[in-house]
N, C-alpha and C positions, 0 to 999 in steps of 0.2 A: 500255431503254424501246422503241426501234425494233423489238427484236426480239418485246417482248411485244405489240406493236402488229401487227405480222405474222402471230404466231401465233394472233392473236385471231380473223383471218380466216378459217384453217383450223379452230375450236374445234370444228366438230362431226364432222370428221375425226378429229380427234387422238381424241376420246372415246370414235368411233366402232371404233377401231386399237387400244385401251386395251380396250374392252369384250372384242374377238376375238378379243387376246390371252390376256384372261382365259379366255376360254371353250375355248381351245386347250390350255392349261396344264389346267383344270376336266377335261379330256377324256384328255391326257396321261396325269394322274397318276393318271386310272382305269382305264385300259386298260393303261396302263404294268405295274399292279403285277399286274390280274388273266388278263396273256398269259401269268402261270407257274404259271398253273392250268388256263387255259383256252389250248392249241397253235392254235388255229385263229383266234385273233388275230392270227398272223404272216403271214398270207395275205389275202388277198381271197374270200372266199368266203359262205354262206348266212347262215353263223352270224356272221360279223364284220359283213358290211351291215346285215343286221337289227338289232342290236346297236349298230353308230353311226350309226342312224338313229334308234333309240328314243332314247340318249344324248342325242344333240341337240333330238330335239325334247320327251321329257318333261323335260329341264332346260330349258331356254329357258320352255316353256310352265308349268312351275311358278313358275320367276322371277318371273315376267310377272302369274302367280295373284298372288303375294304382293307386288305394289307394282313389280316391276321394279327395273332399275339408273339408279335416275334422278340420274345423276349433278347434283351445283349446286343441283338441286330440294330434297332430303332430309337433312337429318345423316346424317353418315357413319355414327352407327351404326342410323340407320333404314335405309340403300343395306344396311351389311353385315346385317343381322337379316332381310331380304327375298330376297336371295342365299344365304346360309346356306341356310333353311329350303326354298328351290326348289331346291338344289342334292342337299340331301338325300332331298327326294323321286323326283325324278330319279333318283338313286343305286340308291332302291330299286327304281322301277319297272324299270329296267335291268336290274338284279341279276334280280328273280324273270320276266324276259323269256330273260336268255341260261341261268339255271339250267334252268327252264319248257325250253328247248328242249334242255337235257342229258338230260331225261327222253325219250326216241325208245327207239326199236326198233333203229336200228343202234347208238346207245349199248349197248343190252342185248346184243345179240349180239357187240360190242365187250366187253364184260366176259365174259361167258362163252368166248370163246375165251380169253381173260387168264388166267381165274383155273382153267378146267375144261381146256381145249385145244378144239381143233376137233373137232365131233361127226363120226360117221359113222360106217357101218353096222356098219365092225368094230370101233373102239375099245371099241363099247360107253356111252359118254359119256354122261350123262346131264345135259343143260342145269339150273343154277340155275333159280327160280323166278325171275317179276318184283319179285315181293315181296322176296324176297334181294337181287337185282340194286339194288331204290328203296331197304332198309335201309345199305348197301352207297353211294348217291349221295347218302344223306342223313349217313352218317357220314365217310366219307373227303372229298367235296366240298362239299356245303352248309355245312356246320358249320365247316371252314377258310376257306369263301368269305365266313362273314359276320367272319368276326377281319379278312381282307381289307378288308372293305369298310370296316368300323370306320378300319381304318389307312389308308385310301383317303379318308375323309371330312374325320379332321383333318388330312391334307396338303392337302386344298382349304381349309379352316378357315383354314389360314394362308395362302392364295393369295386366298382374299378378301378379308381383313381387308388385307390386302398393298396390293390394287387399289381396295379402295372406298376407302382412306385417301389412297394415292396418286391416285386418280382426283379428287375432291372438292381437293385442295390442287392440281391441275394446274389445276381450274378455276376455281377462287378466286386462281390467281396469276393468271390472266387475264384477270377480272372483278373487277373491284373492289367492296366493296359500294357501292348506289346509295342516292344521298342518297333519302332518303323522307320523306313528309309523309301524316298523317290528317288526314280531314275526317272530321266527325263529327258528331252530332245530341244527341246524352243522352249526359253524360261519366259516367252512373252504368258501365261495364263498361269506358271506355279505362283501365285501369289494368289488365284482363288481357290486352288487346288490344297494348299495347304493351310488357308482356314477356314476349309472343311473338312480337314483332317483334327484341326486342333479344335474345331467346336462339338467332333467326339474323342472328347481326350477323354475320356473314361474306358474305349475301346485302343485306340492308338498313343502311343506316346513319339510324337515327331521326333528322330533324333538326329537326319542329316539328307540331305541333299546329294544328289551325285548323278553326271550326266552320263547317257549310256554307254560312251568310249573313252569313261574314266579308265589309267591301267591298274587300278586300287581296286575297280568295280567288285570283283569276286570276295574279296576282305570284308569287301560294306555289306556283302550280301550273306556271309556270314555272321555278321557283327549283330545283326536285325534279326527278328522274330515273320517283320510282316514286310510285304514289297509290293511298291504301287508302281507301274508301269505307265509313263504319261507319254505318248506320243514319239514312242521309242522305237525308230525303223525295224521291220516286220525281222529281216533277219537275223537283224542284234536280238531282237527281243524273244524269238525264238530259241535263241541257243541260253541265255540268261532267265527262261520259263524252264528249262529245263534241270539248269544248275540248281534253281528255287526249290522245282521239284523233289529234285534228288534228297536236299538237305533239309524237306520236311517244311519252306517258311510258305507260310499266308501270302496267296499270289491276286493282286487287283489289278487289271487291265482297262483302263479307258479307251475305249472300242475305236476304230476310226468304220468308214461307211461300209466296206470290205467286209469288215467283222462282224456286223450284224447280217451282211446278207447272209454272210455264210450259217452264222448263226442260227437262222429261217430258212435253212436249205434241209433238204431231206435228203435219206440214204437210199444211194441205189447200186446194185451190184453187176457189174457189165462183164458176160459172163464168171466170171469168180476175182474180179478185182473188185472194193470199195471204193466209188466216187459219192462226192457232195451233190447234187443235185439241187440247182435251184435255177427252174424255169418254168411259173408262174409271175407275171409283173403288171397283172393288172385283175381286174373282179370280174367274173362271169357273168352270164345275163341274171341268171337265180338272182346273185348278191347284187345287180345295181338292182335288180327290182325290189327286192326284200328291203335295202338300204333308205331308196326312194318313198317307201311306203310305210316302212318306220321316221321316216324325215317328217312326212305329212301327217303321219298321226304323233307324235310326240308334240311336233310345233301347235301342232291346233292346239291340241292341251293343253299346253304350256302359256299358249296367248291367253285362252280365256281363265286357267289360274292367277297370272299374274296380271292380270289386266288393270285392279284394282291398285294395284303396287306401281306400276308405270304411269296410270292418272294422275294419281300424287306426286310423284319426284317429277312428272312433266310439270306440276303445279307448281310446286318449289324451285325448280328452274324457275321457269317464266318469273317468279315473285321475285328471285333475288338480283337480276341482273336486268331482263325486261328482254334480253336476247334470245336467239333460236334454242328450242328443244332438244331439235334433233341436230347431229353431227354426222354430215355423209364423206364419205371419202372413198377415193377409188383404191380399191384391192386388188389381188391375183387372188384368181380360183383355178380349178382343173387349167391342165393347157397351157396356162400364160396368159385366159381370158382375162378381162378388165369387168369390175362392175363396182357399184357403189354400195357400199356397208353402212349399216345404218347404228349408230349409237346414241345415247344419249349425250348430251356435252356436257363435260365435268372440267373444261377448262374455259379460262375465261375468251370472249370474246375476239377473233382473230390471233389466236394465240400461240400462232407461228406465223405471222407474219413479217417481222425482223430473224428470226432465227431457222427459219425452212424445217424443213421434217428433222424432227430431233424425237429420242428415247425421252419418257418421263424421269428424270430424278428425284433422288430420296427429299424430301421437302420442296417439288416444287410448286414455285410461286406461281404460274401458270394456273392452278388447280384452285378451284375456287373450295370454299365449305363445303355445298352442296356435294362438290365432285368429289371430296374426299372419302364422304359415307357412299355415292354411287362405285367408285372404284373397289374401299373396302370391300363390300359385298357383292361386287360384280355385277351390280344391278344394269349401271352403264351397255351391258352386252345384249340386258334384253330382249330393244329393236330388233335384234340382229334374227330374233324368231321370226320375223316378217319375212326376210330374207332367204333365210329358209323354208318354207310355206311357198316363197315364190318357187325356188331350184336353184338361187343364187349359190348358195353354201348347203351342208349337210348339220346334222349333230352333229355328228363325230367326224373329226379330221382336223388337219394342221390349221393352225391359224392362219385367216388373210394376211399377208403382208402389204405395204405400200411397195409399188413401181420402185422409187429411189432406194427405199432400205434395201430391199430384196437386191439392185443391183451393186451396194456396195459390199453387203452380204459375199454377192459369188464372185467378186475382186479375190475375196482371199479363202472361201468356200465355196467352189466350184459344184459343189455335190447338190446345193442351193437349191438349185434347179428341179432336183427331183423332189421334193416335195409337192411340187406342181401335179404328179402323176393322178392325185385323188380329187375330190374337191374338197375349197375351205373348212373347217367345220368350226361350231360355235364353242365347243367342246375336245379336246382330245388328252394323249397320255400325256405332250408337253404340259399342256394345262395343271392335270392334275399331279404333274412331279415336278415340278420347276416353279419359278418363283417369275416374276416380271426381268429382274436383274438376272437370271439365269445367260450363262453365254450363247451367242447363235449355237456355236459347233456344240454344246451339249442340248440346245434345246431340237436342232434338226437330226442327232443322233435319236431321239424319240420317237420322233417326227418319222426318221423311215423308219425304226422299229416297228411301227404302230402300222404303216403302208404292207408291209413286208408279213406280219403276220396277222392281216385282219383276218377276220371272220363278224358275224352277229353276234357271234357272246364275247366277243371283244368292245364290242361298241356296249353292248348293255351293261357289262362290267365298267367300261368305262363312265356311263351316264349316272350310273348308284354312283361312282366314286366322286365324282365331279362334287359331290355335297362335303367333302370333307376339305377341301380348298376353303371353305365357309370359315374352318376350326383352324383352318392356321393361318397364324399373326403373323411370318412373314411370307407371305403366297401374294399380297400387292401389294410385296415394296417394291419404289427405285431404284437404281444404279448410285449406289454410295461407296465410298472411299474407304479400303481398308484399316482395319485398327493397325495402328502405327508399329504393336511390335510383330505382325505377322511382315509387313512390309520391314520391317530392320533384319528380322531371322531371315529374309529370302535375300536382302542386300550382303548381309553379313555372309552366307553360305556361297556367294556367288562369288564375293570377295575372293575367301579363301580358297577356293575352286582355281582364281585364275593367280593369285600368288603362290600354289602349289604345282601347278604348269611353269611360270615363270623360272620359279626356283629350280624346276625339273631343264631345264632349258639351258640355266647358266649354267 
């Protein structure tokens, strides 16, 4: 116990020693394998600086794209699926950096005295072309450098998985989970709020429920370590942010629309008072142009990479049922326009025809084979590049909605509406942080987050991320039924909530 008490002191050391070690190893096993290709790794010269300097910095700075190593913060297989995927691109940036500079002039005269000898006047000798010499560095080198890499990437494979697991259990031996406590306002949503608190019980340890104008409230708030604030009126919540404060606990806030603007607001000082400043509410010409012409080059790209990929699964449609391909339906884009979105159909035929616009659920029967694997991998959305090509939608931005959903949406989400500010996109932050079964009100608190603080490297950040939606197993599930005992501990605390009023009463 002494010693875990000791070492708790040094935790962001130890993490810190854990992380460089990794990164050491990440750099070892890649340079390790590709100095018996590449001789000018065993020295210090042009080609090895450049070289582990791109190493380091497009790994680090891909990691960092895609979530970082946030050790204690993440499930272990969110820390490894962030790592992974910045590791990889790193790899590659590297790879066509030190090939990229195998292509030179003294490379080429390098092969031609190899393979022809050394010219001059009397040999007679006649140089290879460059054309021969590039055919020549793309079949002896390139082509054995990418089996390299391949063999290069899953020995990191297993050097992360190594460290994010061992990383995560060094800081859970050292942190205990902390008792926690909700406060709360409308118990209609703690029943998903608290099992995602209890599917990181490694971090939290649930241990009571309590509504904002409990008169017990300040007891509970000392009782706890950590305090999650869920839709807890602004003023109560204020003076109870403060008491948290005071006494040192771990304060979490679930935002409502307000808080993020403010969030996105900037400082400005009118002559010597501090105000929030926030009046920016829509993109400038720069950014619709910039946006617009990243739309049309992305999409092109993207159509004729996956072209191949949508042939097929259009093929496998057609074979399995003998019905349509494609699946149109009408959306909201920018404004409150209408237009029709294009996907591929992964449910069966007329398959809302007795039950009208309905959410997919967790096994539904609706959903044929086919549409199971197009969902999994999101293939289903591909079309939707067309749509974009055309102006319909952007990459990046909130998802279309249907007409009906969106309008029962702003029945009890009024704010609804403003997501309409941008256009659709194929892509955005909901996408890559929420799950299908994600609630409106946390999927549109993204949704303006994402409005509120674009920019271009927002959207690019976001379009690298969008690949790690790929690595998680639940990113397309449906709306399925709580386990039974997060629904008893929400019944049970709600109970005693109103027999401890009652009793207060008689």
């Amino acid at each position: 116990m002494k010693y875990i008490n000791f070492a708790s002191k040094f935790e962001k050391t130890f993490i810190f020693i854990i992380k460089l070690f990794m990164m050491g190893l990440l750099f070892v096993s890649f340079f390790g394998i590709f100095y018996t290709q590449i001789p000018q790794f065993k020295t210090i010269n042009r080609t090895s600086l450049i070289s582990f300097g791109m190493f380091f910095i497009s790994v680090l700075g891909s990691i960092r794209i895609y979530g970082g190593f946030p050790v204690g913060k993440k499930q272990t297989s969110d820390i490894r699926n962030s790592a992974i995927l910045g590791t990889l691109v790193g790899d590659i940036i590297t790879f066509i950096t030190m090939y990229t500079m195998g292509v030179s002039s003294s490379k080429y005269f390098e092969f031609s005295d190899e393979f022809v000898g050394p010219v001059d006047a009397l040999s007679g000798n006649i140089r290879p072309s460059f054309s021969t010499f590039l055919h020549h560095y793309l079949r002896d080198k390139i082509f054995s450098g990418i089996l390299l890499l391949i063999v290069v990437f899953l020995i990191q494979i297993v050097i992360i998985w190594f460290f994010a697991k061992f990383s995560n259990k060094i800081y859970f031996k050292l942190n205990k989970p902390k008792k926690t406590l909700i406060i709360y306002s409308d118990p209609q949503y703690l029943p998903l709020l608290v099992s995602k608190i209890k599917k990181n019980s490694s971090r939290w340890k649930l241990m009571k429920l309590v509504k904002h104008n409990d008169p017990e409230i300040l007891e509970r708030i000392r009782e706890n370590q950590a305090v999650f604030f869920f839709d807890v009126p602004k003023q109560t919540r204020t003076k109870l942010i403060a008491f948290c404060y005071k006494h040192n606990k771990d304060i979490y806030i679930s935002p409502d629309i307000s808080d993020i603007i403010v969030y996105s607001s900037s400082t400005l000082i009118v002559d010597d008072t501090t105000v929030l400043s926030s009046t920016d509410y829509g993109m400038s010409f720069e950014q619709l142009f910039l946006k617009r012409f990243v739309d049309i080059l992305v999409s092109l790209i993207l159509i004729i990479l996956t072209s191949p990929i949508m042939i097929l699964f259009a093929i496998a449609i057609k074979i399995y049922d003998k019905g349509p391909i494609l699946y149109k339906q009408r959306r909201l884009t920018k404004g409150g326009q209408e237009f029709n979105v294009l996907k591929f159909r992964s449910m069966i035929v007329n398959a809302e025809k007795n039950t009208g616009a309905t959410i997919a659920q967790k096994n539904d029967s609706r959903i044929t084979p086919v549409g199971k694997i197009l969902r999994r991998f999101r293939i289903d959305e591909l079309p939707q590049l067309f749509n974009i090509f055309k102006g319909d939608m952007s990459v990046v931005g909130p998802r279309p909605e249907r007409m009906e959903i969106a309008e029962k949406y702003k029945q009890h989400l009024p704010e609804f509406q403003y997501r309409l500010k941008v256009k659709a996109g194929l892509t955005g932050l909901a996408q890559i942080m929420s799950k299908y079964n994600t609630t409106p009100k946390d999927k549109l608190t993204l949704d303006i987050s994402y409005i509120q603080q674009y920019s271009l490297w927002l959207d690019i950040k976001i379009i690298l991320r969008t690949l790690i939606v790929f690595l998680k197993s639940d990113s397309t599930e449906g709306s399925k039924e709580l386990p039974k005992d997060i629904t008893d501990f929400v019944e049970n605390e709600l109970k005693n909530e109103n027999n401890f009023k009652k009793a207060k009463t008689d």
